[in-house]
Structures are given as structure tokens and as C-alpha cells.
Backbone as CSV, one residue per row, in Angstrom:
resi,resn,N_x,N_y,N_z,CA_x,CA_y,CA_z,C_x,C_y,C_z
1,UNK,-7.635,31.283,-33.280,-7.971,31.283,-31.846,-6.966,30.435,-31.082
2,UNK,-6.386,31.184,-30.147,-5.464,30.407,-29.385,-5.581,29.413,-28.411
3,UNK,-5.706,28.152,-28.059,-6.152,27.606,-27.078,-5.549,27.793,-25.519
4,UNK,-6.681,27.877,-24.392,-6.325,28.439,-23.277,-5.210,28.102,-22.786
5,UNK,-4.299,28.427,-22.180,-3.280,28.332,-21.500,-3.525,27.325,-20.040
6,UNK,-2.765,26.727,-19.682,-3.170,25.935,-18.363,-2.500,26.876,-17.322
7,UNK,-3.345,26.838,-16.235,-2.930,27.441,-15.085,-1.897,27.161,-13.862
8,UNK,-1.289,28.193,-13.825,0.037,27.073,-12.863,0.275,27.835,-11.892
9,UNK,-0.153,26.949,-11.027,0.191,27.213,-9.574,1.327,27.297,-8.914
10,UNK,1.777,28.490,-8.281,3.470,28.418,-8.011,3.374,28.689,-6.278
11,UNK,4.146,27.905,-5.614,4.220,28.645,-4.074,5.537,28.698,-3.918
12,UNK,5.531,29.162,-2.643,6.748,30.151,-2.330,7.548,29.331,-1.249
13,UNK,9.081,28.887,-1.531,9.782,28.295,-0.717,10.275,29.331,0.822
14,UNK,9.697,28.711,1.757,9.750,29.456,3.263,11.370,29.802,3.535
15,UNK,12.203,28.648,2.867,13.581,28.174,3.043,14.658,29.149,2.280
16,UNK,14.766,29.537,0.807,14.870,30.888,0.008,14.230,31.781,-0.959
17,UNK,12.956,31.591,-0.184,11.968,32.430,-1.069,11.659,32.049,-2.602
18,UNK,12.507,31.037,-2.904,12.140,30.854,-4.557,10.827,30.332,-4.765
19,UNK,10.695,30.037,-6.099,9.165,29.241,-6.953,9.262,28.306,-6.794
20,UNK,8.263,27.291,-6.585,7.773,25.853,-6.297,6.492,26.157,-7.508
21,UNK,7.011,25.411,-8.280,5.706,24.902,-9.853,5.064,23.547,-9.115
22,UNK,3.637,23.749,-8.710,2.914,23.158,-8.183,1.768,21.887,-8.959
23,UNK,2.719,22.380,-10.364,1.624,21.799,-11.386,0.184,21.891,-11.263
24,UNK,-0.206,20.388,-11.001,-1.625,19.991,-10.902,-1.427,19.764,-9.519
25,UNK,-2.458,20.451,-8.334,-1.864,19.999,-7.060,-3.170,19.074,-6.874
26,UNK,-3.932,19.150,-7.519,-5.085,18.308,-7.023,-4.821,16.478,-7.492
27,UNK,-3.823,16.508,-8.803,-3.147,15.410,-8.788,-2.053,15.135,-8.065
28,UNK,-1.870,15.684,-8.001,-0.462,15.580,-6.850,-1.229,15.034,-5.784
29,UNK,-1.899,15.833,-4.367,-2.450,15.165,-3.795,-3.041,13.649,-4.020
30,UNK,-3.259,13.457,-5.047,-3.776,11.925,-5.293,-2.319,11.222,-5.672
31,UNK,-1.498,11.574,-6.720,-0.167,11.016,-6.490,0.102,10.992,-5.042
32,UNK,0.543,11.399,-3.852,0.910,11.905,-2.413,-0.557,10.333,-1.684
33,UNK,-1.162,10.654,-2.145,-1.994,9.683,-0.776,-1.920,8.287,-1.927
34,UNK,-1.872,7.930,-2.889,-1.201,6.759,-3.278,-0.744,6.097,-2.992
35,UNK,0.839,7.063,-3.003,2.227,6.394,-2.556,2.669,7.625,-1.702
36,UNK,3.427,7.617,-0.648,3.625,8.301,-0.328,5.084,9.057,-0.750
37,UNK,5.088,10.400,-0.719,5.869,10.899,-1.406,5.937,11.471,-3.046
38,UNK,5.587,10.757,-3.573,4.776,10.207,-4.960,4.761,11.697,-5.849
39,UNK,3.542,11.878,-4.774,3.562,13.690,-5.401,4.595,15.011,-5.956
40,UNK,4.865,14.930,-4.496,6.629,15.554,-4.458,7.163,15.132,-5.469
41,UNK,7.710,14.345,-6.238,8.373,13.594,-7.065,7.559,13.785,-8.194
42,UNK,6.320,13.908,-8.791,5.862,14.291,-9.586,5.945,15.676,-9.945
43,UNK,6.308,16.967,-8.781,6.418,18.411,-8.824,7.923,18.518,-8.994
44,UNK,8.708,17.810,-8.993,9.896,17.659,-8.883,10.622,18.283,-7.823
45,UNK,10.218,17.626,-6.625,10.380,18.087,-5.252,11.000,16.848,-4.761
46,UNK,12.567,16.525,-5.537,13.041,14.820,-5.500,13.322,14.545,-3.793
47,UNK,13.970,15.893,-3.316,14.435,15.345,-1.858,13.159,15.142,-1.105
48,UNK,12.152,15.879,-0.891,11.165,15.863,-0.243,10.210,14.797,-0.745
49,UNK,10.084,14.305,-2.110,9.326,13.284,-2.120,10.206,11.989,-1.599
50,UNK,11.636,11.734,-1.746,12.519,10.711,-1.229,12.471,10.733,0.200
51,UNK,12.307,11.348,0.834,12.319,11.737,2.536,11.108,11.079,2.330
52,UNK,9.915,11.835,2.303,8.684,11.447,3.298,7.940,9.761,2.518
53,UNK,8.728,9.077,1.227,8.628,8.063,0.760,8.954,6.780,1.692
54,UNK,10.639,7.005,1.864,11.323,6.201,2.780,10.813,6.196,4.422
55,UNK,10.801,7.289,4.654,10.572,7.552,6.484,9.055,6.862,6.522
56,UNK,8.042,7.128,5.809,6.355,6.908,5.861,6.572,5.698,5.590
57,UNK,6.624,4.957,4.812,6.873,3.603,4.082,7.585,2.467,5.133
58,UNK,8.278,3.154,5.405,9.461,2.292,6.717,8.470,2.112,7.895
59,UNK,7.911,3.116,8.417,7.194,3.335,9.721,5.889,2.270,9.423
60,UNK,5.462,2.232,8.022,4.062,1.073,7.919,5.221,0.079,7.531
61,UNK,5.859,-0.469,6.956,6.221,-1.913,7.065,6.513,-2.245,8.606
62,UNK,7.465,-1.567,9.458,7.958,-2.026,10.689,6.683,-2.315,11.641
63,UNK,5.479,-1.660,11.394,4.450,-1.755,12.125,3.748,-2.956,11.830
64,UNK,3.492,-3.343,10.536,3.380,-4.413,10.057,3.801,-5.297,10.334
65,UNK,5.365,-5.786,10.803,6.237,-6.827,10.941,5.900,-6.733,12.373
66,UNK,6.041,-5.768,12.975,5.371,-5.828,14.808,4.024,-6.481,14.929
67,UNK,3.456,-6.643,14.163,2.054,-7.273,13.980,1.755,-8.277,13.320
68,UNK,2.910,-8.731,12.834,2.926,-9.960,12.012,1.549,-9.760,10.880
69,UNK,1.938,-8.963,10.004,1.335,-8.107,9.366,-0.632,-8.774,9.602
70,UNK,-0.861,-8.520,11.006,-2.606,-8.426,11.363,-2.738,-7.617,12.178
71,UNK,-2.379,-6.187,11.966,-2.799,-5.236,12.431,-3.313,-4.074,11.445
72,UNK,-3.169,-4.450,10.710,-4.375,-3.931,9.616,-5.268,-4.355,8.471
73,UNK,-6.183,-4.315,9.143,-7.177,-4.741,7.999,-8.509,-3.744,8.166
74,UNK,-9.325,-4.231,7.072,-10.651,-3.469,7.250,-11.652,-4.507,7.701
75,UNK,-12.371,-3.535,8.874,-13.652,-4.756,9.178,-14.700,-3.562,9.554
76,UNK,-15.435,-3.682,9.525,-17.355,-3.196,9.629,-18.528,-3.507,10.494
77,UNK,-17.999,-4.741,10.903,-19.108,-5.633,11.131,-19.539,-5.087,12.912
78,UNK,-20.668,-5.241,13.286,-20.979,-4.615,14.812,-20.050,-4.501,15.343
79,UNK,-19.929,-5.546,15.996,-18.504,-6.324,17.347,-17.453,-6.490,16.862
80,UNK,-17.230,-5.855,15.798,-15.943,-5.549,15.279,-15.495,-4.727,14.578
81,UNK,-15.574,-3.324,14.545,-15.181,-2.181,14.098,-14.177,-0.958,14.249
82,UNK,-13.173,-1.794,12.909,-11.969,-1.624,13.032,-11.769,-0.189,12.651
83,UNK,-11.714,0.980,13.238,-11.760,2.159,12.958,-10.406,2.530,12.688
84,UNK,-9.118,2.438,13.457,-8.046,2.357,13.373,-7.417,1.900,11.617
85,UNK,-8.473,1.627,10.828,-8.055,1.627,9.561,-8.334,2.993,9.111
86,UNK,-9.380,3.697,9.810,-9.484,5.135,8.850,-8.127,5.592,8.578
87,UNK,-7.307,5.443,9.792,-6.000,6.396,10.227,-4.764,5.987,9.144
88,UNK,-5.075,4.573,9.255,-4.384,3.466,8.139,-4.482,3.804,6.885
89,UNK,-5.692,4.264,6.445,-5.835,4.212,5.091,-5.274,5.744,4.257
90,UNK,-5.041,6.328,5.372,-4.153,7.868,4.623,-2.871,7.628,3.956
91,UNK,-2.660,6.039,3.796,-1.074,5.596,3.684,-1.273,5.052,2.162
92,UNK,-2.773,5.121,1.452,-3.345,4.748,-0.111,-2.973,3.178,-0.094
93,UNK,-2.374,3.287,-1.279,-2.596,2.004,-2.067,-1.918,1.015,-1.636
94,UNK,-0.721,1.402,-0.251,-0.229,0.196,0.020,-1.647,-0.416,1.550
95,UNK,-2.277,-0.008,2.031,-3.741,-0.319,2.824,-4.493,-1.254,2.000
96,UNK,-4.667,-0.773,0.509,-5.329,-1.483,-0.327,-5.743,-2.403,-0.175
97,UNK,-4.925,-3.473,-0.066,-5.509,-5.414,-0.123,-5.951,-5.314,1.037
98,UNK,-6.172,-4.693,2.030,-7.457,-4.919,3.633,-8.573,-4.753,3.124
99,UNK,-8.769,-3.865,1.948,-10.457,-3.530,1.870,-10.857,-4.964,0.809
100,UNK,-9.559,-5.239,-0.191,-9.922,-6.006,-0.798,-10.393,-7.764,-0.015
101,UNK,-9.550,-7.486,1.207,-9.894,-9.177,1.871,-11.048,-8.978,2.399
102,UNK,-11.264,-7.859,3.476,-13.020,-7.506,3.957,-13.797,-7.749,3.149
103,UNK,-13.694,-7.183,2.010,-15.277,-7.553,1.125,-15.045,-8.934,0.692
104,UNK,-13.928,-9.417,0.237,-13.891,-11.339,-0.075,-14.148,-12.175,1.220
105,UNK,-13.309,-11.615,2.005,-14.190,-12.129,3.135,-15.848,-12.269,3.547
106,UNK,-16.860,-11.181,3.608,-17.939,-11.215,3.292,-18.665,-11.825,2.279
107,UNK,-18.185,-11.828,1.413,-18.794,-12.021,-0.150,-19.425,-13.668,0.014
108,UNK,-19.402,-14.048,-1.243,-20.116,-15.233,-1.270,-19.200,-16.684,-0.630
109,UNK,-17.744,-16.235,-1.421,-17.093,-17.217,-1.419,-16.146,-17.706,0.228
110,UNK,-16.488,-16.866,1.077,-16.136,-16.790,2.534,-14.999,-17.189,2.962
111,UNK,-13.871,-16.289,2.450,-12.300,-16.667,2.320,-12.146,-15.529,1.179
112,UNK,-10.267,-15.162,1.969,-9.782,-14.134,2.021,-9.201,-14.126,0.355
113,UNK,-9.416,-13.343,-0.743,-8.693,-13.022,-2.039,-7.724,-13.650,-1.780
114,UNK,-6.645,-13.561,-1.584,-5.379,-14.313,-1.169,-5.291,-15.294,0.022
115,UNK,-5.031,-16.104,-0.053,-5.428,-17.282,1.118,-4.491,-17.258,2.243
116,UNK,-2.700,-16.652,1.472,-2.185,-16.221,3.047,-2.610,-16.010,4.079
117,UNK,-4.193,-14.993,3.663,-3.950,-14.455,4.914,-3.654,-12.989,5.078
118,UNK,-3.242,-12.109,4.322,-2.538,-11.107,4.228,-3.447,-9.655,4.925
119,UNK,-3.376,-9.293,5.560,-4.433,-8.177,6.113,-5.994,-8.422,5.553
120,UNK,-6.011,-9.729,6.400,-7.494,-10.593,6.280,-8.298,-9.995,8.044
121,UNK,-9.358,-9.661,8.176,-9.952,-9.059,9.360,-10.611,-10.774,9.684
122,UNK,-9.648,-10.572,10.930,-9.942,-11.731,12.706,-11.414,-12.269,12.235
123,UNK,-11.426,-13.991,12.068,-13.115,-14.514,12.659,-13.362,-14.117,13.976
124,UNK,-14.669,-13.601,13.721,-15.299,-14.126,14.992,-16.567,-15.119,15.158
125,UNK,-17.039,-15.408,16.380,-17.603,-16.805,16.898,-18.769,-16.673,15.778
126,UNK,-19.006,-17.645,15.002,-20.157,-18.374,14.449,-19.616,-17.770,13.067
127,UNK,-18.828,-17.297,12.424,-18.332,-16.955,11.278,-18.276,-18.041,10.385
128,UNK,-18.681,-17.898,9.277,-18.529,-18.694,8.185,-17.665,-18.880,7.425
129,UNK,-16.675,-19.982,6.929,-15.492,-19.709,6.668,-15.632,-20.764,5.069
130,UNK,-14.900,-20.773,4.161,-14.540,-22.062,3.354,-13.506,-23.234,3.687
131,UNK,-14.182,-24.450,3.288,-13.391,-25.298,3.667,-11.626,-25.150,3.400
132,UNK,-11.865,-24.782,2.324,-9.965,-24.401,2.047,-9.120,-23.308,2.656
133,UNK,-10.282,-22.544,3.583,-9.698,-21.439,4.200,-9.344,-21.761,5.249
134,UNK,-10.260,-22.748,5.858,-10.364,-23.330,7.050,-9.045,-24.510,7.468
135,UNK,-8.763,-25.253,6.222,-7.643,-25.837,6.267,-6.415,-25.471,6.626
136,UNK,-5.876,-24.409,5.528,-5.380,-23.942,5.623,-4.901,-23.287,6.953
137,UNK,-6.160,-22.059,8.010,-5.688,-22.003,9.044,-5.465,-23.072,9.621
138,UNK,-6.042,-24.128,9.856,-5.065,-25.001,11.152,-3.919,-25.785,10.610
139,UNK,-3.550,-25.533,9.249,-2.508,-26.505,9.340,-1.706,-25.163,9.366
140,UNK,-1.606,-23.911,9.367,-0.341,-23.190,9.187,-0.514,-21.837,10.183
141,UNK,-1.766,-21.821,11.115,-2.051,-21.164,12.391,-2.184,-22.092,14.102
142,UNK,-0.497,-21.919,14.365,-0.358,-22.795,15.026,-1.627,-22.322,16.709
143,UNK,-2.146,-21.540,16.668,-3.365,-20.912,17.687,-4.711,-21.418,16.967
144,UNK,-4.797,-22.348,15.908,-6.180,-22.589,15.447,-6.085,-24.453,15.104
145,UNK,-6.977,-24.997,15.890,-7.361,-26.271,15.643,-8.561,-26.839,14.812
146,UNK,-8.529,-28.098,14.834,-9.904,-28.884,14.049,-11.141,-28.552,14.516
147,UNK,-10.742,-28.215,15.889,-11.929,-28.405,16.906,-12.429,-27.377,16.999
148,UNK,-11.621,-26.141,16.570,-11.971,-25.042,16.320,-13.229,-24.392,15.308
149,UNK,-13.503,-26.007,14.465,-14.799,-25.162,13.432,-15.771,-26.339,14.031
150,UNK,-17.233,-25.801,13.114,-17.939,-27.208,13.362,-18.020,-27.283,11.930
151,UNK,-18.454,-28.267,11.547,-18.808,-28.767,10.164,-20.086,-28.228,9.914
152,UNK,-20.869,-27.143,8.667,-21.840,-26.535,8.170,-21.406,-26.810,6.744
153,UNK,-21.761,-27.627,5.943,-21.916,-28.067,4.722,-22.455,-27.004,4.176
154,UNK,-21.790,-26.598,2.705,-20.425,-26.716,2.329,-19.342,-26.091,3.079
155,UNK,-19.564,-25.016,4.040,-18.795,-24.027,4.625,-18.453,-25.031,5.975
156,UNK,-17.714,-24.740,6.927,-16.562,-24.262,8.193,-17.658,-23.602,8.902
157,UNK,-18.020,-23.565,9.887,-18.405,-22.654,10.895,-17.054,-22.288,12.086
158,UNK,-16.784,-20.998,12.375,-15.982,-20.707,13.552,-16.478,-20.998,14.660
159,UNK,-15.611,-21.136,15.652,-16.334,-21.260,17.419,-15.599,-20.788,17.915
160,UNK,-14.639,-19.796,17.810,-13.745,-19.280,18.884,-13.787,-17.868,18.453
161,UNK,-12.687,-16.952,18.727,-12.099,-15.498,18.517,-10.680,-15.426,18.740
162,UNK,-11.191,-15.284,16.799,-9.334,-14.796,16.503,-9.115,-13.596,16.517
163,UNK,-9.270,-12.784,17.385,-9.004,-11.311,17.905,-8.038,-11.638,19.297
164,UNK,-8.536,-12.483,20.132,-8.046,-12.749,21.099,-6.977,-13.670,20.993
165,UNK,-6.956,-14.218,20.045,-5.692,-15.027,20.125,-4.430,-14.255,19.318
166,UNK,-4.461,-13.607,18.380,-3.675,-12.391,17.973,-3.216,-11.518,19.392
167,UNK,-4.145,-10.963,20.184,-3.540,-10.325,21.598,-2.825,-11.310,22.453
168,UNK,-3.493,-12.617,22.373,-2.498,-13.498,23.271,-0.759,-13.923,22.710
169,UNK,-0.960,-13.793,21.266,0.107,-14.453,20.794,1.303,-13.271,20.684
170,UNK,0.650,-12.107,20.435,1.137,-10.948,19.963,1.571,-9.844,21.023
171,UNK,0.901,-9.782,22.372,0.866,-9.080,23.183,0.874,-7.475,23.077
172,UNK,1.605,-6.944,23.684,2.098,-5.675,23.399,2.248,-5.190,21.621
173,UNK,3.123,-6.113,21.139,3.210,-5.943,19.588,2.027,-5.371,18.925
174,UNK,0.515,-6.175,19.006,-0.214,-6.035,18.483,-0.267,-4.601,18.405
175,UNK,-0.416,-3.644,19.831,-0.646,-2.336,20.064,0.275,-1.226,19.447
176,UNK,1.275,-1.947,19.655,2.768,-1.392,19.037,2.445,-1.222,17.676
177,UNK,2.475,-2.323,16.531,2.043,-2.369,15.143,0.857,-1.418,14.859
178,UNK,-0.091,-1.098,15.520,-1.536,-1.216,15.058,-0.473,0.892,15.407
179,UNK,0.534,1.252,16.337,0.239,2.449,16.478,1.640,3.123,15.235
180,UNK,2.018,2.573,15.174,3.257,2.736,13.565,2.437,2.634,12.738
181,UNK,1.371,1.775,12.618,1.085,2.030,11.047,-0.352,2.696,10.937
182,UNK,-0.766,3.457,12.303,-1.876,4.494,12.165,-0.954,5.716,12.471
183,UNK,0.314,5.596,12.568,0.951,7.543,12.501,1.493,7.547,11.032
184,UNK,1.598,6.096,10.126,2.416,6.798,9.459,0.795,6.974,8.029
185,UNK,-0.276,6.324,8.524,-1.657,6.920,7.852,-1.780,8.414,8.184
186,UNK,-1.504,8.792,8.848,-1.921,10.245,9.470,-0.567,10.742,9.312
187,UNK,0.772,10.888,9.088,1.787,11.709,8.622,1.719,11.807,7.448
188,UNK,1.351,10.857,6.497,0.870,10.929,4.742,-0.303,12.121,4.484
189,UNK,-1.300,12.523,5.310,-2.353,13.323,5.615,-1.515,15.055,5.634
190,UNK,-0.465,15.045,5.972,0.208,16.011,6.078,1.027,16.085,4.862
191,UNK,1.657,15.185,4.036,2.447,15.149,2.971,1.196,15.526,1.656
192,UNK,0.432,14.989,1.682,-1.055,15.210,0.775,-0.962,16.645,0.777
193,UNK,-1.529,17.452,1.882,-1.502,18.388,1.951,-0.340,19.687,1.358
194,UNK,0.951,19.311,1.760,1.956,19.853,1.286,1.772,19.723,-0.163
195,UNK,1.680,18.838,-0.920,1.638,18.488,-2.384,0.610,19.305,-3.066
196,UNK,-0.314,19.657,-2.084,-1.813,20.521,-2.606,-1.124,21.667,-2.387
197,UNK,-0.839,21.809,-1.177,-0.910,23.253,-1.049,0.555,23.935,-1.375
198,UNK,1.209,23.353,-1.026,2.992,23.777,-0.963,3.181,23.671,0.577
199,UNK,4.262,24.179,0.474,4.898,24.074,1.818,4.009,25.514,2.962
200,UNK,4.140,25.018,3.744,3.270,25.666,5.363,4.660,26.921,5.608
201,UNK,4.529,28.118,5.955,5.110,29.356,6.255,4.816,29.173,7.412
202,UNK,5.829,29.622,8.460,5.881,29.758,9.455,5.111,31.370,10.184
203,UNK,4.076,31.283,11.117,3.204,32.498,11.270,4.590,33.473,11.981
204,UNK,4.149,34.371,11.301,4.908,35.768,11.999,3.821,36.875,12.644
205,UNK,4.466,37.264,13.776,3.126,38.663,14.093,3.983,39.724,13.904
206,UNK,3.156,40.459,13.384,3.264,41.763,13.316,3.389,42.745,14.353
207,UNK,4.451,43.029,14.321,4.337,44.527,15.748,3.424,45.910,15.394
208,UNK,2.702,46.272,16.582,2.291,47.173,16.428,3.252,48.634,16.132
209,UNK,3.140,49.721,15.519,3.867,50.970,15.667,3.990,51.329,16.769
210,UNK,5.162,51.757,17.233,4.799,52.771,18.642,4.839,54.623,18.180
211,UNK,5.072,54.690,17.088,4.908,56.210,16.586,3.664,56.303,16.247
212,UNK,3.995,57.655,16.686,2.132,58.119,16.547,1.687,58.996,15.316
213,UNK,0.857,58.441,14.750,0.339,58.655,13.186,0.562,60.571,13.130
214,UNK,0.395,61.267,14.072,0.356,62.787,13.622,1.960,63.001,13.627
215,UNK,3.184,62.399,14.711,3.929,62.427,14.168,4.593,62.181,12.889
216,UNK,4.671,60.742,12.177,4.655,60.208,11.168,4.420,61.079,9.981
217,UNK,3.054,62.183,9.921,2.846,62.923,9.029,3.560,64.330,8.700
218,UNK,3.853,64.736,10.452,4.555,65.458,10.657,5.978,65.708,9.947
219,UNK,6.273,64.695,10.073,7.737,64.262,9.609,7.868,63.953,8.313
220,UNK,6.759,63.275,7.287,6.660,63.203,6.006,6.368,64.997,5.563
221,UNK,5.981,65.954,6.086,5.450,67.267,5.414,6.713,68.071,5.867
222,UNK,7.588,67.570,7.265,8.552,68.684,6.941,10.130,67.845,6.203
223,UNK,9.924,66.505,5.700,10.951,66.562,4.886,9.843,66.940,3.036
């Protein structure tokens, strides 16, 4: 008994009609929203996964650096729901450490997995913080003071909004960052896709005949 054959998906290049071996496109797509490009490069689609790697990748770091990388993170919470990560998160595994600081943030220990700082989601007023987190911001967030917490044994309590001081410090940038690195979440959404599906054909219409079907027959019976 022979064992089944795997199925292989082939699409059709728009550019010279040749085969595109699509492999596994449903891994691919998950290679593709990973990393971007990723996929491509797994189908052995080197230029097209090198293009949309570099161009996607470039567009979220520069947005990042426009934001002094706090324009993305994940947050949930009422009065603060950072939706602008959905758009973010089409960009995979480099989004990653936002979901991981949101939930450390929440969690027990009230401070960010990494204490940088690194796509950690803004206190707001009456937030609970750890003392070492708390340090940390005011000695190396020149917008955050002593006076800024109250003392709640063992924890930091917040009294201000670090949302607003990110817009004050950041201005325009903030908006700038936050919109580079939600196009290049949503241009990865399109590369995913390509990796699933193959490449998009350009629609053609069809013309109607202007000969008329009794002619047509006409002409097939007297040749």
C-alpha cells in the first residue's frame, strides 16, 4: 500500500504565466504573519519575501523610533483601549513583547517583564506600580517625579497620566509613529494573504460578441 501523496498547491504567475509551488500555504501564512516576508522565502519566492521583509520591517522600526518606541503596546483596560494594536499586531512576532508587558503589567507583580520599559502600556491615575518600577521611572523618565507616586505599601501608587505626557513630550511624533507602525500591521495582512493564496490576477472583462449566434452557425455549416 502506497502512502498518500501530499497535495500541492500551484498558482499561476500573472507576470509569465509560470508555476508558483505553494507548498503548505496555510503554513506559509503563519510563516508571513510571523515575520514578515518569511513565507515567501519559505515557497522560495526569495525576491518577494526580501522586498516585503525589508520595506514592512523598516516602516515598524522607523515608527517605533518616531515614538520613542511607546507607540505600541497592548492595553484593555476601560479608559484605555488601545485598539490601534489590532492593526499593529498583523506585523506577528515582532508586536510580541506588548502583549507580553500588558499582562506583566496587570499580573501580580505590577511592573513591566523587562523593566526598560519596552512597549510597556502608559499608567494611568491610581495605577499600581512596583517599587523598582517606580524607581526606575523617575530616575530615567525625565517627565516623571517622586511626587508623582504616593507611597501604598508594598506597591507605588500613580497620580498622574502617562498618556499625556508621551503627547506632550512627543507631539506630532506620537501620531506619526503610532501611523507607520499600524500600515505596516495592515500591509503584512496583504503579504499573509499572497503566501495563502498566491499572487492576486489582475480582473479582466470580457467583451460581449457583436456577431449574431445564427450568423456564427451560418458560417460554421457553410464552411
Amino acid at each position: 500500500m502506497q502512502p498518500p501523496s501530499r497535495r500541492r498547491i500551484v498558482a499561476v504567475s500573472p507576470d509569465d504565466g509560470s508555476a508558483i509551488d505553494l507548498k503548505q500555504p496555510e503554513f506559509a501564512a503563519f510563516l508571513a504573519w510571523m515575520v514578515p516576508g518569511l513565507g515567501h522565502l519559505y515557497q522560495g519566492r526569495t525576491k518577494k519575501g526580501a522586498v516585503y521583509m525589508s520595506v514592512i520591517l523598516t516602516l515598524f522600526v522607523v515608527g517605533l523610533w518616531l515614538g520613542d518606541g511607546r507607540v505600541v503596546y497592548a492595553s484593555w483596560r476601560p479608559n484605555d483601549t488601545r485598539w490601534w494594536f489590532v492593526c499593529q499586531a498583523g506585523i506577528g512576532a515582532v508586536a510580541g513583547p506588548a502583549v507580553v508587558q500588558s499582562v506583566s503589567m496587570t499580573g501580580t507583580n505590577h511592573e513591566p517583564f523587562w523593566l526598560a520599559g519596552w512597549m510597556t502600556p502608559p499608567l494611568t491615575e491610581g495605577q499600581l506600580v512596583s517599587r523598582e518600577f517606580a524607581d526606575r521611572l523617575v530616575t530615567h523618565d525625565p517627565y516623571i517625579f517622586e511626587q508623582d507616586f504616593w507611597d501604598r505599601p508594598p506597591y507605588k501608587q500613580f497620580r498622574a497620566d502617562q498618556i499625556s505626557m508621551w503627547h506632550h513630550k512627543l507631539g506630532r511624533f506620537f501620531e506619526l509613529g503610532t501611523l507607520y507602525t499600524v500600515l505596516a500591521g495592515m500591509l503584512n495582512m496583504l503579504v499573509i494573504y499572497d503566501a495563502w493564496a498566491g499572487p492576486m490576477h489582475p480582473f479582466v472583462k470580457q467583451e460581449k460578441s457583436t456577431v449574431n449566434p445564427d450568423e456564427e452557425s451560418n458560417d460554421g455549416t457553410a464552411a
